[in-house]
C-alpha positions as CSV (number, residue, x, y, z in Angstrom):
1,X,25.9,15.5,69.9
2,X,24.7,13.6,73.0
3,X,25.9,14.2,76.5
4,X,28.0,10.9,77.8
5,X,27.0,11.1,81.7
6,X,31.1,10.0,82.1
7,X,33.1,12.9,83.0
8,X,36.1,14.9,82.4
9,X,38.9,12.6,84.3
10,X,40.2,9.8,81.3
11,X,39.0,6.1,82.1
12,X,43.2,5.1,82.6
13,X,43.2,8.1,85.3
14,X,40.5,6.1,87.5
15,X,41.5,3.1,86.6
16,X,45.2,4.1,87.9
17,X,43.4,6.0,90.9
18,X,41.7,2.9,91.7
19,X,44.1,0.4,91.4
20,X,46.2,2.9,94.0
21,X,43.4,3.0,96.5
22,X,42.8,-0.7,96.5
23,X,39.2,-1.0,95.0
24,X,37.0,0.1,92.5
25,X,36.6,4.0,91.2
26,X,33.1,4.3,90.6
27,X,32.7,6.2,87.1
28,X,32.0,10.4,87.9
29,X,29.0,11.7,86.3
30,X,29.1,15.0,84.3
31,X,29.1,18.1,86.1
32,X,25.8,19.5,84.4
33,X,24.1,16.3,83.3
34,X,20.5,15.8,83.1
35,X,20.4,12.4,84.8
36,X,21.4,12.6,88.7
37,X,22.7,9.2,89.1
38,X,22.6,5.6,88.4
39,X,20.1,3.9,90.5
40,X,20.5,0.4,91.8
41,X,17.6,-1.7,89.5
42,X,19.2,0.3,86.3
43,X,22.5,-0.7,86.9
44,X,21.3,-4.0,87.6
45,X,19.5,-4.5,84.4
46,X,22.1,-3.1,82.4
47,X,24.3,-5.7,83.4
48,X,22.7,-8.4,81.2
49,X,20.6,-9.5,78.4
50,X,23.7,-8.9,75.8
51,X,24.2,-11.5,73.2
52,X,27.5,-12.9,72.8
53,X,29.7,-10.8,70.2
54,X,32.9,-12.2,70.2
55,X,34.6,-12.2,66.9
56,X,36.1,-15.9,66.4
57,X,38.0,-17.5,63.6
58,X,39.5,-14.1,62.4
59,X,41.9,-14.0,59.6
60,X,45.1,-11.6,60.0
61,X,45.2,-8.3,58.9
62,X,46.7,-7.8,55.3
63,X,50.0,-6.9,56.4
64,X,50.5,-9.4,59.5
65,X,53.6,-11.0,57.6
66,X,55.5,-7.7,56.9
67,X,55.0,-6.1,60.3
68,X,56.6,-9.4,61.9
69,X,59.4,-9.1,59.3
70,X,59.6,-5.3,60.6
71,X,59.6,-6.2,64.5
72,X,62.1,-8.8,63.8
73,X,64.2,-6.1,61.9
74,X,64.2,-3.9,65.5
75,X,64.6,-7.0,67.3
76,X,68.4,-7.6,65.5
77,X,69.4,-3.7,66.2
78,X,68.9,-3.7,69.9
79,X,69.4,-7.7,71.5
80,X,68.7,-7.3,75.1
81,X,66.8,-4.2,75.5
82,X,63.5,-3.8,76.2
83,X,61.8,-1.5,73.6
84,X,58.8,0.2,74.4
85,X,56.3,1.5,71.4
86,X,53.7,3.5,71.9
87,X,50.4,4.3,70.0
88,X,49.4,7.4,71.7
89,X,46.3,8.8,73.5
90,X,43.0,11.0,72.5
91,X,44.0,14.8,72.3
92,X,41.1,17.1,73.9
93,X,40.1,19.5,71.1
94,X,38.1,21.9,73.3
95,X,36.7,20.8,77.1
96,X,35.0,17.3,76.3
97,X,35.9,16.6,72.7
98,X,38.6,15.0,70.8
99,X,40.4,15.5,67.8
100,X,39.5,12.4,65.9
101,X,42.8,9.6,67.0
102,X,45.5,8.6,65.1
103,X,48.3,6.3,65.9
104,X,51.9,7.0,66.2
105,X,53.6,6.0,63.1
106,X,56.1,3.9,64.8
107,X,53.5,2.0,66.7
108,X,51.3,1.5,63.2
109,X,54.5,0.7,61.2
110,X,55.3,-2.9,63.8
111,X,51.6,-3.7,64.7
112,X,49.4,-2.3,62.5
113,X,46.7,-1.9,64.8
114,X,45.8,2.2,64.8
115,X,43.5,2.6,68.2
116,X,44.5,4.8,71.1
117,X,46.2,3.7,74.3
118,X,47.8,0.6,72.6
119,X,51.9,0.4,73.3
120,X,53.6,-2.2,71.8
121,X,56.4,-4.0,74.4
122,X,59.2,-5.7,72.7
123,X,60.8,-7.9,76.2
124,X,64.5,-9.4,75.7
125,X,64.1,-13.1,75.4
126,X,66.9,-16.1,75.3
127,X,66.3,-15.4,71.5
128,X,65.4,-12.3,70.3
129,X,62.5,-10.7,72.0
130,X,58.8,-11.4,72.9
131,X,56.7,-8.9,71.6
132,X,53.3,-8.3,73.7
133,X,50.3,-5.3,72.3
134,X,49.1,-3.9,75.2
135,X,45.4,-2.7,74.5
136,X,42.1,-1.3,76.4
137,X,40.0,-4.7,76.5
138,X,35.9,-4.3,75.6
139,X,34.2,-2.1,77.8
140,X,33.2,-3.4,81.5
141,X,29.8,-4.1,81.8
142,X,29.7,-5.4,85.2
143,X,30.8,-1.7,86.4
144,X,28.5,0.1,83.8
145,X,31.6,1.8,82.0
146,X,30.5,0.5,78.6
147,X,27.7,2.5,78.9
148,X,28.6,5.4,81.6
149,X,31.9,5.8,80.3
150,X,32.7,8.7,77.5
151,X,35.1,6.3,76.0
152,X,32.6,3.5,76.5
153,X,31.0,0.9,73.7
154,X,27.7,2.5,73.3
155,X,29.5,5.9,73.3
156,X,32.2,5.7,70.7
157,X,31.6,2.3,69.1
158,X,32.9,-1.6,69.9
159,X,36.4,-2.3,70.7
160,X,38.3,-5.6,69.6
161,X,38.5,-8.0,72.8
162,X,42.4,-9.1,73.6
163,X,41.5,-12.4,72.4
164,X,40.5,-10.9,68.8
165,X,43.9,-8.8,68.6
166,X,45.6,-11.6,69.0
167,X,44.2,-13.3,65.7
168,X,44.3,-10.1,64.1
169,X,47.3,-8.6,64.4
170,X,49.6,-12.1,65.4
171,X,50.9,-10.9,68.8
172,X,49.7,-11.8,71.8
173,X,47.4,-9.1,73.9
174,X,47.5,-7.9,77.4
175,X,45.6,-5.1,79.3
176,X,47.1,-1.8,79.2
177,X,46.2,-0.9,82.2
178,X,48.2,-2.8,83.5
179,X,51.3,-2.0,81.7
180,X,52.5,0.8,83.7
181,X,53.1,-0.7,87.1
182,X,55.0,-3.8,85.1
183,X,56.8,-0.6,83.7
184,X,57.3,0.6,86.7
185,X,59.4,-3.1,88.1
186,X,61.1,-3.7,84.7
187,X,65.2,-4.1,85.3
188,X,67.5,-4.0,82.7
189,X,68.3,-1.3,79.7
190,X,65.1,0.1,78.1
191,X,64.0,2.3,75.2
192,X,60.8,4.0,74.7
193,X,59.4,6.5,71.5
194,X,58.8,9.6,73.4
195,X,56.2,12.3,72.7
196,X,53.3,10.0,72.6
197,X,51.9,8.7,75.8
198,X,52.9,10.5,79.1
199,X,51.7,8.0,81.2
200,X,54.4,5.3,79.7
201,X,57.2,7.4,79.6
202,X,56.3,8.3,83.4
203,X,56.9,4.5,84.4
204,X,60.2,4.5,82.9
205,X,61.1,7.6,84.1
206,X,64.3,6.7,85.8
207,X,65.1,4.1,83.6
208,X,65.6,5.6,80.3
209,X,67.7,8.2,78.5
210,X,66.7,10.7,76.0
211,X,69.9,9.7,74.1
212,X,69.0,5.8,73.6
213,X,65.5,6.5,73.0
214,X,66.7,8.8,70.1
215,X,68.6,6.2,68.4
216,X,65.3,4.0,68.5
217,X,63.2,6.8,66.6
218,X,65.9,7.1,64.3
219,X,66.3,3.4,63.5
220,X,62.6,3.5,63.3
221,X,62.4,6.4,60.9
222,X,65.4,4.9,59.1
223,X,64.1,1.6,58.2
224,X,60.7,2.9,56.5
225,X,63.1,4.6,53.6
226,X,62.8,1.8,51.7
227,X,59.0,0.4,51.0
228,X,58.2,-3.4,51.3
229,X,55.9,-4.5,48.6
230,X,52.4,-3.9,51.0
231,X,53.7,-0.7,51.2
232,X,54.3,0.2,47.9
233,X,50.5,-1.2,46.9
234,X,49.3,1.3,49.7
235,X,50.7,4.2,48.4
236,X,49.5,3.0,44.9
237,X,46.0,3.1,46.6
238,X,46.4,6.6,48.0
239,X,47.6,8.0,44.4
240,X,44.8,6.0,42.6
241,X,42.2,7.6,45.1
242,X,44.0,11.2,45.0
243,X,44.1,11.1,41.2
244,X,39.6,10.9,41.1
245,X,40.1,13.3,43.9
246,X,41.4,15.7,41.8
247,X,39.4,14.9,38.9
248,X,36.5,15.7,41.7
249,X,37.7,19.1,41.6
250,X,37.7,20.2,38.5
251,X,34.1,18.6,37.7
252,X,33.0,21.5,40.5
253,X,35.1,24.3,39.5
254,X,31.8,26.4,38.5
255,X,30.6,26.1,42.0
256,X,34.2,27.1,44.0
257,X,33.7,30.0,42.0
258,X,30.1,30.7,43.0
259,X,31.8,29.7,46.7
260,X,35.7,30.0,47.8
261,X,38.5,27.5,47.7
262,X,36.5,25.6,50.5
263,X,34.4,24.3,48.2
264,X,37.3,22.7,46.5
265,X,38.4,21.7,49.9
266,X,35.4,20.1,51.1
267,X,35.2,17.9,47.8
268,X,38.5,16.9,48.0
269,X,37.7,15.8,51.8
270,X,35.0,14.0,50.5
271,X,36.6,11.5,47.9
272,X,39.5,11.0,51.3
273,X,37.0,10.3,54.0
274,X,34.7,7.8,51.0
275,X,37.6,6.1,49.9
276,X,40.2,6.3,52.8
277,X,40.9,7.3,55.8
278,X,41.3,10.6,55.9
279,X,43.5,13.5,54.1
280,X,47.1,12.8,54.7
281,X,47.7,16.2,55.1
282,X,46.0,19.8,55.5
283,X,45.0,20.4,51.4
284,X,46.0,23.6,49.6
285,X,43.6,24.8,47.5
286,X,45.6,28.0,46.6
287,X,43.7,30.1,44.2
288,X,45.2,33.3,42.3
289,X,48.0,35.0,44.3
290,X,47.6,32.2,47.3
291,X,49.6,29.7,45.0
292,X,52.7,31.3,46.0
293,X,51.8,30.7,49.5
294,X,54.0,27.3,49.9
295,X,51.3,26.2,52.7
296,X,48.2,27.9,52.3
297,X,45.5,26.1,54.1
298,X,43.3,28.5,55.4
299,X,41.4,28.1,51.8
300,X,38.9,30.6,52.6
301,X,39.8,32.8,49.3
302,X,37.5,33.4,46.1
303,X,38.5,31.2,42.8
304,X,38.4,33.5,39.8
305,X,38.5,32.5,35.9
306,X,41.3,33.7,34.6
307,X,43.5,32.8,37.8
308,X,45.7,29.6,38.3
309,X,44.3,26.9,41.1
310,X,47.2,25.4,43.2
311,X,46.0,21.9,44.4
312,X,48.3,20.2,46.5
313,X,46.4,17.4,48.1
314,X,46.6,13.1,49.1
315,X,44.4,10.5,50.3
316,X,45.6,8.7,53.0
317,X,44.8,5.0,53.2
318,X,43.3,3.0,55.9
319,X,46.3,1.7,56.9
320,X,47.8,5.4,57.0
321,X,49.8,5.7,53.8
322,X,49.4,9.1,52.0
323,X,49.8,10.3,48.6
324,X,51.2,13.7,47.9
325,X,50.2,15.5,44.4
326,X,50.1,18.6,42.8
327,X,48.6,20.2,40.0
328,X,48.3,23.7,39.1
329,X,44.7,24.2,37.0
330,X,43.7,27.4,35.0
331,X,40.5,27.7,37.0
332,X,39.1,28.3,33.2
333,X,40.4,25.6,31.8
334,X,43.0,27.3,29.5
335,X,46.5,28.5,30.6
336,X,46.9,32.5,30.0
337,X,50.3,33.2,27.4
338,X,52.5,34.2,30.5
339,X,50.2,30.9,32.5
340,X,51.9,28.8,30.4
341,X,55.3,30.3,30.3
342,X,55.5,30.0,33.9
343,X,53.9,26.5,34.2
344,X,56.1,25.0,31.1
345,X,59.3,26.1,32.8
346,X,58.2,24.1,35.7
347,X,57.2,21.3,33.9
348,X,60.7,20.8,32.1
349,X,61.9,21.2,35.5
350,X,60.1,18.4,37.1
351,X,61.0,16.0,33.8
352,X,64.9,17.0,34.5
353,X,63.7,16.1,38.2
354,X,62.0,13.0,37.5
355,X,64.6,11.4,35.1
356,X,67.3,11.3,37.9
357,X,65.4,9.5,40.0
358,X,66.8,6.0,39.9
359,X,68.7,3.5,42.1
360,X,72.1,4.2,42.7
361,X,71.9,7.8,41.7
362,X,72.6,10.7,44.8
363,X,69.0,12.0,46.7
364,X,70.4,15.3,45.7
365,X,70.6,14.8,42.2
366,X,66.6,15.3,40.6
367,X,66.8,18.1,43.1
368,X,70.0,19.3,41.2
369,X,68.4,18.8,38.1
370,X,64.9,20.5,38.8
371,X,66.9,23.9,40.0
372,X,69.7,23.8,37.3
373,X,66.3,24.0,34.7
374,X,64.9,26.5,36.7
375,X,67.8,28.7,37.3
376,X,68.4,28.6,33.2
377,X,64.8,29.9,32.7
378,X,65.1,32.7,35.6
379,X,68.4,33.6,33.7
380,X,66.9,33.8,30.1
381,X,64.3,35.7,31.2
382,X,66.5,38.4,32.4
383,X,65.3,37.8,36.1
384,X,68.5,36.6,37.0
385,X,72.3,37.3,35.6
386,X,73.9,34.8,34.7
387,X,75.9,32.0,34.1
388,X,73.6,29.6,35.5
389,X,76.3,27.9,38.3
390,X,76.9,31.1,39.6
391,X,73.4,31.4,40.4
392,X,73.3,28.0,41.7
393,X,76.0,28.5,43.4
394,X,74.8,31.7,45.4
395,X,71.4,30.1,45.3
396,X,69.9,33.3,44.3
397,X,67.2,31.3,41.9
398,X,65.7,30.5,45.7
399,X,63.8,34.0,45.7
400,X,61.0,32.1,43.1
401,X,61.6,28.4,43.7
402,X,61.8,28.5,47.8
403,X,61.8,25.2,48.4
404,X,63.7,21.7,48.2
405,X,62.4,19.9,45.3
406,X,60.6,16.7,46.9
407,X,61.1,14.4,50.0
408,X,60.4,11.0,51.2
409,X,57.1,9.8,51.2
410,X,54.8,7.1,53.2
411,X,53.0,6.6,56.5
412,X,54.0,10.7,56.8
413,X,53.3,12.8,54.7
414,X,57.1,13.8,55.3
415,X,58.6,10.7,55.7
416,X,61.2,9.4,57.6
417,X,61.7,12.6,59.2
418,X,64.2,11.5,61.8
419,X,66.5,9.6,59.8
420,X,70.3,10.7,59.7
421,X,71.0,13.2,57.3
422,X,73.5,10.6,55.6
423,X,71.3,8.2,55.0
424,X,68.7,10.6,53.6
425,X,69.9,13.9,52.5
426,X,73.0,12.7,51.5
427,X,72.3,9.2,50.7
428,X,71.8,7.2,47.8
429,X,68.5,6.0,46.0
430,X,67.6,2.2,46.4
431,X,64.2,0.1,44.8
432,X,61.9,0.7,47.2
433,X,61.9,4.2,47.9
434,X,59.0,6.5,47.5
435,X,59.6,10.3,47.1
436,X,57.9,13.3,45.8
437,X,59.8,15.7,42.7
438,X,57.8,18.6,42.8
439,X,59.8,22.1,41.6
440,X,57.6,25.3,41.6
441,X,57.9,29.2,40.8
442,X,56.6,31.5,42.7
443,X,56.1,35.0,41.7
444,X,55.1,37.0,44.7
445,X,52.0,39.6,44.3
446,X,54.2,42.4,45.7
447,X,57.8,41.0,44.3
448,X,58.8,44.6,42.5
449,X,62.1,43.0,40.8
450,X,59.8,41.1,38.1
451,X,57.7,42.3,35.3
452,X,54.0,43.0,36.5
453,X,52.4,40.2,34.2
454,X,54.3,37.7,36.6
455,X,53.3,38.7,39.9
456,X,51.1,36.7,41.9
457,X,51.5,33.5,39.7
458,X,52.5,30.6,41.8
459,X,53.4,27.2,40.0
460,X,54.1,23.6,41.4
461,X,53.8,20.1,39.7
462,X,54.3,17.4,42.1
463,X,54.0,13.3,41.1
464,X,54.8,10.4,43.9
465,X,57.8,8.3,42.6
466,X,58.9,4.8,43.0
467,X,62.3,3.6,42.7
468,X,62.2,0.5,40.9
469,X,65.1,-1.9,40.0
470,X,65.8,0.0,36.1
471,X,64.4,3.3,37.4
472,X,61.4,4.9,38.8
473,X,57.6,4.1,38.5
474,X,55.5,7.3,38.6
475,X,52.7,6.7,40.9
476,X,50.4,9.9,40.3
477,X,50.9,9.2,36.0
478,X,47.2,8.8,35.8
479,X,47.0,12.6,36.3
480,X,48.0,14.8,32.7
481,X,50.9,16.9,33.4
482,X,52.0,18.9,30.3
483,X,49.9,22.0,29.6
484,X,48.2,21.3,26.9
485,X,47.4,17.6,28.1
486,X,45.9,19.4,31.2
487,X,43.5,21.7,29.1
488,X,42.2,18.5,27.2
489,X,41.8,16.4,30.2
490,X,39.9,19.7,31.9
491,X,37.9,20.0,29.2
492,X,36.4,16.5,29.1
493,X,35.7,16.5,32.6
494,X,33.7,19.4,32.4
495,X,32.0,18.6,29.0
C-alpha cells in the first residue's frame, strides 16, 4: 500500500482550523515520508492539464422516487423542525487506515447516497421542509489536496461533484464543510440522529435533546418495518446472490477440510464482494461442536466428515439490503441417524414457524409455533418432562433452543432495531414485512443432562420471509430444506 504524503489530522479538521484562522491550512505532510515537500514548479504543474470530467445528463438512482416518498413521510411527523441526518465518518482501523465506510442506515434509507461525511438537512419550510445533502465536493486541485490529501482523488478514487448529486439523488447539494457553522446559527427546534458524526452533533450542542432526537431514530427505525416494493426486490437480490453463495460452499467442502472453516469463509466472501457489496454480517461457518455457538465467527476451526456445517451467512446489496440464511450441511453429504433426528425436529419447527407468518397474525405467533414443536420433541425424547405448556410456560425448552425464533430484516441485518416494542414485538404482521423464522437445537459438547450421541450437535434452518397480501413469500426457497432434499441437492453439486 502506498504512502499518501497527507497526514494524520482529517481534511474537515483543517478545513475547520482554517476557516477559524481566516485563510488557507496548507495540507501537513507525513511524519516519515520520503518526499520532503512540495516545491513551487510541482505544485504549479499539478494544477493543470486535467481534462474536463464532469458527469452531465445523469439519470436518478433506482430508488430516487421512494426515498422522496420516505423524506416526505418524516416531513408529515415532525412540521417545523429542523431534522438533521447524518451519514457518518471514516473509522481509523489502526494509525492511518480505515475500516472500509459505510453509511448510516437512516442517512441511506432518505438519500440513498452511501459516502462518508454526507448529512442530510431537512429545513422547515411554509410547506413542509426543504431537504439539502450536504457532501465533500471533488477534490481541490488549486490547493493540491486531490493529490496531497489521504482522502484525495488520486488517493482513494473520484468523488461525485455537487452538481452530479444533485441529478443523482434529486436533492439539491451543498458543501459540507460548511454545514457546521450554519449549524451553529440555526434557531428554532431541531433533531439530529446521534452516534454518527461528532462534529454535527457538536454544532447543535445546545440546541438539541437526547429525548427528541430519540423519537426521530425511532420513527426512523419504525417506518422501515414495512418494505416498499424497491425494497422488497433488493432483498430478493441479496437472497438470490446468498443462495449461489451457499451453493459455493458446498462445491469446496473437500478443500475446508484440507483447510479450516476459513476456507468456507473466504468463499462465501467472495460470491458477496462479486456480486454485492459486501457481507451483511460477520458469516458463521460453524463446524462440528462450533454450531452450537449462536455467533461463532472466529471460523478458524477444522471441518470434519462426519460433523454438521452451520452456515449462517447473506449478501448484502449495493444499496445495503442483506439477506440472512441458514443451512445446516453434513460436511459428507449425508445426515448421521441422530444428524437427522436432530435436524428433522428443527425442520418441522421452522414449517410450524413459517406457516404463521401472515398479515394480520401476532409477530409472536411463528415464534410460538416454532417452540411449541420444539418443546414437544425435547419432551418425547425424555429430555424434558412434560406436558409441553408447562415447559413453555417455564421456558425450560430454552436450554437447547436459546434464542428467539427470527427478527426483522432489511438495510440491518437486525432490522428496525429501535422501533417500540408495540409496534414490533408485540405488534401485528402487515404485506410488506420481511423477517427471518429460523428455530435451532443446540446440544452443547459438555451438556451432561443429554445422551452422549447428542452432544455437540448444533441445528438451525433459517429462510428470509415476505408478508404478502394471502401470506408469505419465502425469499431463500431456492435453497433445499428438508433433509433428504439437502443430501440430493449436495450431491449434485459435488458430482
Amino acid at each position: 500500500m502506498s504512502e499518501a504524503l497527507t497526514p494524520e489530522t482529517p481534511e474537515a479538521v483543517l478545513d475547520e482550523a482554517a476557516d477559524e484562522a481566516g485563510e488557507e491550512e496548507p495540507i501537513k505532510q507525513r511524519k516519515n515520508g520520503l518526499y520532503p515537500g512540495v516545491s513551487d514548479e510541482l505544485a504549479e504543474s499539478m494544477k493543470s492539464g486535467w481534462a474536463d470530467t464532469e458527469l452531465r445528463g445523469l439519470e436518478p438512482i433506482a430508488q430516487a422516487e421512494y426515498t422522496a416518498a420516505r423524506r416526505a413521510a418524516l416531513s408529515a411527523r415532525f412540521p417545523g423542525e429542523r431534522l438533521v441526518i447524518p451519514a457518518g465518518n471514516l473509522k481509523t482501523r489502526s494509525n492511518d487506515t480505515e475500516y472500509p465506510f459505510r453509511a448510516s442506515v437512516e442517512y441511506a434509507y432518505l438519500t440513498g447516497n452511501l459516502t462518508e461525511d454526507g448529512v442530510l438537512v431537512l429545513e422547515p419550510a411554509a410547506e413542509g421542509h426543504k431537504a439539502t445533502i450536504y457532501l465533500l465536493p471533488r477534490s481541490n486541485r488549486e490547493n493540491g489536496e486531490f493529490w496531497l490529501s489521504g482522502q484525495g482523488e488520486l488517493w482513494v478514487g473520484r468523488r461525485h461533484s455537487l452538481a452530479e448529486a444533485e441529478q443523482l439523488y434529486g436533492i439539491p447539494a451543498s458543501d459540507v464543510r460548511e454545514l457546521p457553522a450554519a449549524l451553529k446559527e440555526a434557531t428554532g427546534p431541531v433533531r439530529v440522529v446521534r452516534g454518527y458524526d461528532a462534529g454535527i452533533e457538536a454544532a447543535l450542542t445546545d440546541k438539541v435533546t437526547r429525548e427528541h432526537d430519540d423519537e426521530l431514530r425511532v420513527f426512523l427505525s419504525e417506518a422501515r418495518l414495512v418494505k416498499d416494493a424497491f425494497e422488497a426486490d433488493e432483498l430478493q437480490k441479496a437472497v438470490d446472490s446468498t443462495v449461489r453463495g451457499f451453493e459455493d460452499v458446498v462445491k469446496v467442502l473437500d478443500k475446508a477440510e484440507a483447510t479450516s472453516e476459513r476456507f468456507i469463509e473466504g468463499t462465501f466472501f467472495l460470491r458477496a464482494r462479486v456480486e454485492g457489496n459486501d457481507i451483511g454480517y460477520g458469516s458463521i461457518c460453524a463446524s462440528g461442536p462450533h454450531a452450537c455457538t449462536l455467533h461463532w465467527v472466529r471460523n478458524d476451526g477444522p471441518v470434519r466428515s462426519g460433523d454438521l456445517l452451520l452456515l449462517d451467512a447473506g449478501v448484502e446489496t449495493h444499496t445495503l439490503y442483506t439477506a440472512d440464511v441458514t443451512r445446516t450441511l453434513p460436511v459428507d453429504g449425508t445426515y448421521t441417524e441422530i444428524q437427522k433426528k436432530i435436524y428433522d425436529a428443527v425442520y418441522d419447527a421452522q414449517e410450524a414457524g413459517i406457516a404463521a407468518v401472515r398479515p394480520g397474525a401476532k409477530y409472536r405467533d411463528f415464534h410460538d409455533a416454532a417452540q411449541h414443536v420444539l418443546a414437544e420433541r425435547l419432551v418425547a425424547w425424555g429430555l424434558l418432562e412434560g406436558p409441553v405448556e408447562r415447559v413453555l410456560e417455564l421456558g425450560l425448552q430454552r436450554r437447547w433452543t436459546l434464542h428467539g425464533t427470527g427478527h426483522m430484516l432489511g438495510m440491518d441485518v437486525h432490522d428496525c432495531a429501535a422501533a417500540r416494542t408495540e409496534t414490533y414485538v408485540e405488534g401485528t404482521l402487515e404485506p410488506g414485512m420481511c423477517l427471518t423464522v429460523e428455530p435451532g437445537l443446540y446440544f452443547q459438547a459438555d451438556d451432561l443432562t443429554v445422551p452422549e450421541e447428542y452432544r455437540g450437535i448444533g441445528v438451525r434452518i433459517e429462510d428470509d420471509l415476505l408478508v404478502t397480501e394471502d401470506g408469505n413469500r419465502n425469499l431463500s426457497a431456492g435453497l433445499p430444506r428438508r433433509s433428504d432434499e439437502v443430501e440430493a441437492w449436495m450431491a449434485s453439486l459435488k458430482g
